[in-house]
C-alpha positions in Angstrom: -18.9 15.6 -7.7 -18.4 12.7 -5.6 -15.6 12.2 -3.8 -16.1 9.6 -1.6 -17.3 5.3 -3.3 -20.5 4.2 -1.2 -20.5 0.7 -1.4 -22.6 -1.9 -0.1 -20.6 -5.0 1.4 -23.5 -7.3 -0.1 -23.1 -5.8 -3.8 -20.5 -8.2 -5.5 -17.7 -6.3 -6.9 -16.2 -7.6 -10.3 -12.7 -7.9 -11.0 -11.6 -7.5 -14.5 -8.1 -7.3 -14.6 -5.0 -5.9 -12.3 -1.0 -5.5 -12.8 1.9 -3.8 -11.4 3.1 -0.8 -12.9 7.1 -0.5 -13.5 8.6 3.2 -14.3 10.9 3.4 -17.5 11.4 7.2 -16.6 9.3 8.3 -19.6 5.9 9.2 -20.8 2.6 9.7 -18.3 -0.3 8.0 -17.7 -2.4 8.0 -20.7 -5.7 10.5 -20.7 -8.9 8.7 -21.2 -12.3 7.6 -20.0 -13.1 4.5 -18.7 -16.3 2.0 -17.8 -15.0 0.6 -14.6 -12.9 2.2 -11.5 -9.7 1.8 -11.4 -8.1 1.5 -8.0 -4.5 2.7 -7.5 -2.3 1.6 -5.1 1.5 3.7 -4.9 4.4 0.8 -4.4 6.8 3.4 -4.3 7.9 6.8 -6.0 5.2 9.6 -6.4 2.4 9.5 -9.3 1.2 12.8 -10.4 -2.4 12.7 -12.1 -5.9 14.6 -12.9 -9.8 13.7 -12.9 -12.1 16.0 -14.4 -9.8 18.6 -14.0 -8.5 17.7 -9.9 -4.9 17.1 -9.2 -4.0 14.3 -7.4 -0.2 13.5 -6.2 -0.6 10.1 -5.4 2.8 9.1 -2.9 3.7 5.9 -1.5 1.4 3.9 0.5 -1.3 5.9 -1.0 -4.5 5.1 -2.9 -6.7 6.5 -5.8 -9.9 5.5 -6.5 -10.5 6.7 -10.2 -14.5 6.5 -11.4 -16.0 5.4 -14.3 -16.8 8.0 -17.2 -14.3 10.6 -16.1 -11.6 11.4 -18.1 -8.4 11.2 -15.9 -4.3 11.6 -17.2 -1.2 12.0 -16.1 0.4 15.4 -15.5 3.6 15.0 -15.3 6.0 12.4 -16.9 6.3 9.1 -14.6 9.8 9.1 -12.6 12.1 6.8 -12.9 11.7 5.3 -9.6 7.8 5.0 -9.2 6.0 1.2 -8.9 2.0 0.9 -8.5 -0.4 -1.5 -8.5 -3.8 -0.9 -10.3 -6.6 -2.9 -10.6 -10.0 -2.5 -12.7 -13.1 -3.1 -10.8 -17.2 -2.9 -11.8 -20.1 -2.5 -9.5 -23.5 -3.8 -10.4 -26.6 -0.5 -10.1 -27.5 0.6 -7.8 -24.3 2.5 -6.6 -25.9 4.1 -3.9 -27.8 2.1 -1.1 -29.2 3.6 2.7 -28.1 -0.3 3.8 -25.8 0.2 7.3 -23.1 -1.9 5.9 -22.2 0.5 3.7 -18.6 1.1 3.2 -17.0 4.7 2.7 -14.1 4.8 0.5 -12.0 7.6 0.4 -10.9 8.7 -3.4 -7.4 9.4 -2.0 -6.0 7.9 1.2 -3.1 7.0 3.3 -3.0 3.7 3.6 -2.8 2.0 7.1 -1.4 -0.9 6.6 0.6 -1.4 3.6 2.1 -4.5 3.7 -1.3 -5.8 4.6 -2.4 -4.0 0.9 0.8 -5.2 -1.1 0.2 -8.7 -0.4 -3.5 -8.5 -1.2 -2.2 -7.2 -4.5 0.3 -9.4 -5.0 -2.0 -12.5 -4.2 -4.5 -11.3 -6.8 -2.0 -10.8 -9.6 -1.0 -14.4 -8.5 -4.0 -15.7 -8.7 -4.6 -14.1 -12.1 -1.0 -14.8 -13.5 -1.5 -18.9 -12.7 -5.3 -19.8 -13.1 -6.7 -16.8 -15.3 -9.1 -14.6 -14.3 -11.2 -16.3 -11.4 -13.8 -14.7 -10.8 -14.6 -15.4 -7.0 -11.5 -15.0 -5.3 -10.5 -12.3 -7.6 -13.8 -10.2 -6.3 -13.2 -11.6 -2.3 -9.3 -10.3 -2.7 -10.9 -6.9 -4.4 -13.3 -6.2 -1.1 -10.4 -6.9 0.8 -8.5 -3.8 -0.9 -11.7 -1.6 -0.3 -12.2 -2.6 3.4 -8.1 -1.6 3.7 -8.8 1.7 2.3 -11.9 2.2 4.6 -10.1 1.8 7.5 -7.4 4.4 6.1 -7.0 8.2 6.7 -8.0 10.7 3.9 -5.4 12.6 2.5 -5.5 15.9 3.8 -6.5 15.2 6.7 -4.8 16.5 10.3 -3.1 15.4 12.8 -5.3 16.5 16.1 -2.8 16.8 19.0 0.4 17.4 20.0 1.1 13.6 20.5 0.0 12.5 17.6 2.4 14.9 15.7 5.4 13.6 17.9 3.8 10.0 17.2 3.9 11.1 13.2 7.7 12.5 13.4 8.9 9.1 15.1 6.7 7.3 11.9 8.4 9.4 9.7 12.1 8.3 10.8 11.2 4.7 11.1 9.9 5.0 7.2 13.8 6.7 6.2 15.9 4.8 8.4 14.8 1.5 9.4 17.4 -0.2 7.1 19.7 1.4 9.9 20.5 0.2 13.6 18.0 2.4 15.1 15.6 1.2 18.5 13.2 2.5 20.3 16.0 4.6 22.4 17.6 5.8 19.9 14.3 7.6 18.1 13.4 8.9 21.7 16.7 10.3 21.7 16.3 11.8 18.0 13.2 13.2 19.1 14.8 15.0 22.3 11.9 12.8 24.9 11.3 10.0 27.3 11.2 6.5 25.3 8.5 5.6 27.6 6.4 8.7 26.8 7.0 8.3 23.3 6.3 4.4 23.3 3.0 5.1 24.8 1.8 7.8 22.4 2.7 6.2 19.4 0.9 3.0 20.3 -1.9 5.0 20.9 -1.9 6.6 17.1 -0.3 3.4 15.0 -1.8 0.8 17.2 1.8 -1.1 17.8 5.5 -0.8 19.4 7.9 1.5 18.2 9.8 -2.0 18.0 6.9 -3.5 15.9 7.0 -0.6 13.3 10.8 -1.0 12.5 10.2 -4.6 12.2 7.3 -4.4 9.7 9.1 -1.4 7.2 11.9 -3.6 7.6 10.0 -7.2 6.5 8.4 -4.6 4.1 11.3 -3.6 2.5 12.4 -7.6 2.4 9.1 -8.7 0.6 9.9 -6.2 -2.1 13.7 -7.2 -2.2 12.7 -10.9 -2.4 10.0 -10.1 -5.1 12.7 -8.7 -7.1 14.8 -11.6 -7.5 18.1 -9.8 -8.1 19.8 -10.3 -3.9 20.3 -13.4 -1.6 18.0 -13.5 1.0 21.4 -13.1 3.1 21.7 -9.8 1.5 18.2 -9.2 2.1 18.6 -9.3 5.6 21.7 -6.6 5.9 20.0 -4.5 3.5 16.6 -4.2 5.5 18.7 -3.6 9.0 19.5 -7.2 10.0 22.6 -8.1 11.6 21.8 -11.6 11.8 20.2 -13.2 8.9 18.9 -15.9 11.4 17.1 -13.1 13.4 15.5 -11.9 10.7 14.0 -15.3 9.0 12.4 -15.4 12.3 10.8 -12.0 12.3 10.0 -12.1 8.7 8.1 -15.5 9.2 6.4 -14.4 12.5 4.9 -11.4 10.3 4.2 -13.0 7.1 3.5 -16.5 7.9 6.1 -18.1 5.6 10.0 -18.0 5.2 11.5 -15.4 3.0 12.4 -18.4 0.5 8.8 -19.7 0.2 7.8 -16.2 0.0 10.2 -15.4 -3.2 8.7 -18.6 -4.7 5.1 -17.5 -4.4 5.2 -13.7 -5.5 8.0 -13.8 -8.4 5.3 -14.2 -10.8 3.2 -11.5 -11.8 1.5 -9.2 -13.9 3.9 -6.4 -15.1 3.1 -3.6 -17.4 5.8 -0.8 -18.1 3.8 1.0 -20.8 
């Protein structure tokens, strides 16, 4: 059974429809068999479903890439808490191709960049909630998604040095407690070793500052604050770890391109399913 989508980047991929998923805290993802795949991306909470009889426990900032004529469900009921985006996608035959610009896309993946993901989803929902279902940038926006996951790591797979697991512990506490006044000292210290050291390795396995990382959970956290609707974008600020609200409309524009106010503007409308 495949495990892994071979795609060519010349073969067109088709859009049909996407959404975001919002948990009620009851019932599970219906069982059935499809035509298209459906790709999966985790907002936030854990998603527990089967295909063909293999388990998947999909977490946040993780992907699924469900196939065509499988029968897939849910198997357990949907917490209260989880959010997902899912989008429906065809590919013309053939599948398979020996072309070099193949792309290899993992069925279940961490991904590497999720606020890079999250707005590519939210721009497609966009695009479909105001001008229908558009067929070209709808497909671009789609290969976008797939390139993201190709340049992701496969769940299950291991960290390789000793480095890399210190660089994956500091990762970890930035993910739980960047909404709190910690810096690149103050993880160093957590993690009992020399903020230079650790600087250096983690750059090497997440590709940017210890700095960096807190700033973009933290503007990560904002964009799904200010998609929300429900704070200020003063209260944004404090509740994503920013002192100054100044401070952080300057980070949170430096990383996204626009202010958090254009940004609530442009994402409040979208797709929402909760059944």
């Amino acid at each position: 059974m495949d495990t892994q989508l071979s795609l060519n980047v010349h073969m067109p991929v088709h859009v049909s429809n996407g959404g975001l998923f919002i948990s009620r805290g009851v019932g599970t993802h219906p069982r059935r068999i499809i035509d298209s795949f459906e790709l999966i991306y985790v907002k936030r909470g854990m998603l527990s479903i089967e295909e063909s009889g293999r388990r998947f426990e999909v977490g946040e900032e993780e992907t699924l890439l469900l196939w065509p004529d499988r029968e897939h469900g849910g198997t357990a009921p949907f917490p209260p808490d989880l959010q997902f985006f899912w989008v429906h996608l065809t590919l013309p035959a053939p599948l398979m191709c020996s072309d070099a610009t193949q792309l290899q896309v993992p069925q279940h993946a961490y991904v590497s960049r999720p606020e890079h993901m999250t707005g590519l989803f939210r721009r497609l929902l966009n695009e479909q909630a105001l001008l229908g279902e558009r067929a070209v940038p709808m497909n671009l926006m789609a290969m976008q998604m797939l390139w993201e996951v190709t340049s992701s790591r496969a769940v299950g797979g291991e960290l390789d040095s000793q480095s890399a697991v210190l660089a994956g512990r500091a990762e970890a506490l930035i993910r739980t407690s960047f909404h709190m006044p910690i810096t690149a000292s103050s993880l160093a210290a957590q993690l009992a070793c020399n903020p230079d050291y650790l600087g250096r390795v983690f750059r090497k396995h997440y590709q940017c500052t210890l700095t960096e990382a807190i700033h973009t959970r933290r503007v990560r956290h904002a964009t799904n604050l200010l998609s929300d609707g429900k704070h200020t974008i003063d209260e944004i600020a404090l509740q994503c770890g920013f002192d100054d609200p100044g401070y952080f409309r300057r980070v949170f524009k430096r990383a996204t391109g626009t202010s958090p106010r254009a940004y609530r503007s442009l994402h409040l409308r979208l797709h929402i399913n909760t059944d």
